[in-house]
C-alpha positions in Angstrom: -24.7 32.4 -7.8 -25.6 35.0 -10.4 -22.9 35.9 -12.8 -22.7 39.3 -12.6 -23.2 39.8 -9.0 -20.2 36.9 -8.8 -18.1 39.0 -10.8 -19.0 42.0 -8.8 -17.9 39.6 -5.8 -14.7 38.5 -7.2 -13.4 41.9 -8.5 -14.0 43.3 -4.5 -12.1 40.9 -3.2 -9.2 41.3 -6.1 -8.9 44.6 -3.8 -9.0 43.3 -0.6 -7.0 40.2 -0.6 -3.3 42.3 -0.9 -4.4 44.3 2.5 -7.1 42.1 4.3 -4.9 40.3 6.5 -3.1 43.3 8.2 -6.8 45.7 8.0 -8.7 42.7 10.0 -6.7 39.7 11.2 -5.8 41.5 14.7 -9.1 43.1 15.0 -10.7 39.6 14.8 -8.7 36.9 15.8 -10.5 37.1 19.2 -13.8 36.7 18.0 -12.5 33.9 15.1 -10.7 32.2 18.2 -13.8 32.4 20.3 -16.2 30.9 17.5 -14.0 27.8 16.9 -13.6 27.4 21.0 -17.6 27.1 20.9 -17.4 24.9 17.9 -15.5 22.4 19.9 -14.1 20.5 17.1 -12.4 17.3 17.9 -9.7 15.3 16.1 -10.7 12.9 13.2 -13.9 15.3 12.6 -14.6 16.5 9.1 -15.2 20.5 9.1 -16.1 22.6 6.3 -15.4 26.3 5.7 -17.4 28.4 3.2 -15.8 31.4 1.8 -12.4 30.5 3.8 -10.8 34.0 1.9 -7.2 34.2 3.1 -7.3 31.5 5.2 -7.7 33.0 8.9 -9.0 30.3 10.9 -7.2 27.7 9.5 -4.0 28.4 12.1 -7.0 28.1 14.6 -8.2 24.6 13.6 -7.1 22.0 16.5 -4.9 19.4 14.9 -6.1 15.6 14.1 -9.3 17.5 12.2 -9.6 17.3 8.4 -11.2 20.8 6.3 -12.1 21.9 3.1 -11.7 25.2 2.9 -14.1 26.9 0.1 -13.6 30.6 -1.8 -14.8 32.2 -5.2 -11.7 34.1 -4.9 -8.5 33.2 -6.4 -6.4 35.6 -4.9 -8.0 35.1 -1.4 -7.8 31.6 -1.9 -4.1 32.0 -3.3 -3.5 33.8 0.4 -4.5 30.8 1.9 -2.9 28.1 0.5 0.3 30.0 1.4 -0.1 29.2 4.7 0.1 25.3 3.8 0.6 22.4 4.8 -0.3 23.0 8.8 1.3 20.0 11.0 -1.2 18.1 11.9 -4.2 19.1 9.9 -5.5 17.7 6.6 -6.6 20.5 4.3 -7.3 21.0 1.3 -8.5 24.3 -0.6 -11.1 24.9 -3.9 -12.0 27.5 -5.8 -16.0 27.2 -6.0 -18.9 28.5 -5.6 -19.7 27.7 -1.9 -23.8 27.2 -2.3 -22.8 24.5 -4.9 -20.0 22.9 -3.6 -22.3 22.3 -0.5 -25.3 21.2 -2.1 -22.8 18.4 -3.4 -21.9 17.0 -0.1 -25.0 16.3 1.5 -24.1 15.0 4.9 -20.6 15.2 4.4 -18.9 17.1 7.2 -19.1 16.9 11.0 -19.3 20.6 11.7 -19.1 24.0 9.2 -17.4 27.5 10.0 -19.2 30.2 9.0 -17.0 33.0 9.3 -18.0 36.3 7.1 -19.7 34.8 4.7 -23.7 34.8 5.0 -23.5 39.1 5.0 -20.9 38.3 1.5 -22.6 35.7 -0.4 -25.2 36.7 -2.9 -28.1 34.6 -1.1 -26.9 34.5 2.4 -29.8 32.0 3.4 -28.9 29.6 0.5 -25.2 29.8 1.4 -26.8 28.9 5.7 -29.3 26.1 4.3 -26.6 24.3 2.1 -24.2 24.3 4.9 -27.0 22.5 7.4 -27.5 20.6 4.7 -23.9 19.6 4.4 -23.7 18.7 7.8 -24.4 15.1 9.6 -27.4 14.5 11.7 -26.3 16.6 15.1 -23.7 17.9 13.2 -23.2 21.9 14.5 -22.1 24.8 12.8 -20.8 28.2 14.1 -21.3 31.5 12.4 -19.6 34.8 13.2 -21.1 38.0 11.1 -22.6 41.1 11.2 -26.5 41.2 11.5 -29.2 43.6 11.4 -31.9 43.1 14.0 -35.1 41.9 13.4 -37.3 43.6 11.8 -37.8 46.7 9.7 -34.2 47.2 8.4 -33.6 51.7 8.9 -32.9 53.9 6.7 -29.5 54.9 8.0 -28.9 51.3 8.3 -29.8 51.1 4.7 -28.0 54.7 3.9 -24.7 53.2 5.7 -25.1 49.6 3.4 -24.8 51.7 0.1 -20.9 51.9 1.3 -20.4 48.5 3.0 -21.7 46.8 -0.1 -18.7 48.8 -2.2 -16.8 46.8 0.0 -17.8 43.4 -0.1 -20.5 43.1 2.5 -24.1 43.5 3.5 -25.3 45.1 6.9 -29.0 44.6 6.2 -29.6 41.1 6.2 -31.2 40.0 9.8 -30.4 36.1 10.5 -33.3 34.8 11.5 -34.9 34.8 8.0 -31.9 33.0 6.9 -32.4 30.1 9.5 -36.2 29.4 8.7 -36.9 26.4 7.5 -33.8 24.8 8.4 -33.0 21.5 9.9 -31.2 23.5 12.4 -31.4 25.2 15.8 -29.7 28.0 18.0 -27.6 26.4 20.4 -25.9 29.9 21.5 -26.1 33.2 20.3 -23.0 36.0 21.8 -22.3 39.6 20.9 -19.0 39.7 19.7 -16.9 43.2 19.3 -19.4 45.6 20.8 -22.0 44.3 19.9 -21.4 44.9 16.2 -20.8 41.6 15.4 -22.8 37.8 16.6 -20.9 34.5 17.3 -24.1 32.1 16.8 -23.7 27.7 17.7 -26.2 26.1 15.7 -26.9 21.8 15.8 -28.4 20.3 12.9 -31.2 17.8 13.8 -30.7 14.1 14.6 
């Protein structure tokens, strides 16, 4: 991750981490709860979860499975590890870099959650390919963001980023570019709140 864009990163979400929980968690649990439903996840699997921030799905995790839950941010990450332990469920927390910490653990991990992170990251198809790569043979991942379609990316859409990206995000980045090349395919692909937002099941090849 480049420095200074991961300083830009961590200073963001500095801001965000005293109010994130009561500005989103209600307007998303529905969608989070759907993604993990798809996921499927089964005790004695091995799940990863990039850019975990305050620790939202980890309530949602069935118990018997064991995560690692991965942020660049220390007080996101300090929001999460309040909500420790969790009967039933193994976790444990780092403060890393996601794209390295996956590049690490090649093969490691059953499935990945990939919650708000590819349209955060600073390489957003980096962050998808080290996940795949991450995963088992058949292994799946599921990814709930906010995509723009293929194609030409607008102006207004482009007009409307210059104020998301103040904010920690980027609404420009389409996802199939991101999945080329990848040992990986789309299993399902949902519209989630309006449309705004995709809930996307992918299986790595066997």
């Amino acid at each position: 991750m480049p420095a200074r864009t991961a300083a830009r990163n961590i200073a963001v979400y500095r801001r965000w981490a005293p109010v994130y929980d009561a500005l989103t968690g209600r307007m998303l649990a529905p969608s989070r709860e759907r993604a993990l439903a798809l996921l499927g996840l089964r005790p004695g699997e091995r799940v990863v979860l990039p850019g975990v921030g305050t620790g939202l799905d980890l309530p949602l995790l069935p118990p018997g499975v064991s995560a690692a839950g991965i942020d660049i941010s220390p007080e996101m990450l300090a929001r999460a590890r309040a909500r420790l332990p969790l009967p039933g469920r193994d976790i444990e927390l780092a403060l890393a870099d996601a794209v390295q910490f996956l590049r690490e653990r090649p093969g490691a991990f059953d499935a990945a959650v990939l919650h708000l992170v590819l349209s955060v990251v600073p390489d957003g198809r980096a962050c998808l390919h080290a996940a795949v790569a991450a995963l088992r043979p058949a292994g799946r991942a599921v990814v709930f963001d906010k995509f723009a379609p293929g194609g030409p990316v607008s102006a207004a859409r482009r007009a409307v980023n210059l104020a998301a990206s103040r904010l920690g995000t980027d609404i420009t980045r389409p996802f199939g570019p991101m999945l080329a090349g990848s040992p990986a395919r789309v299993v399902r692909d949902d519209p989630a709140l309006h449309g705004l937002y995709r809930i996307i099941l992918l299986e790595r090849d066997k």
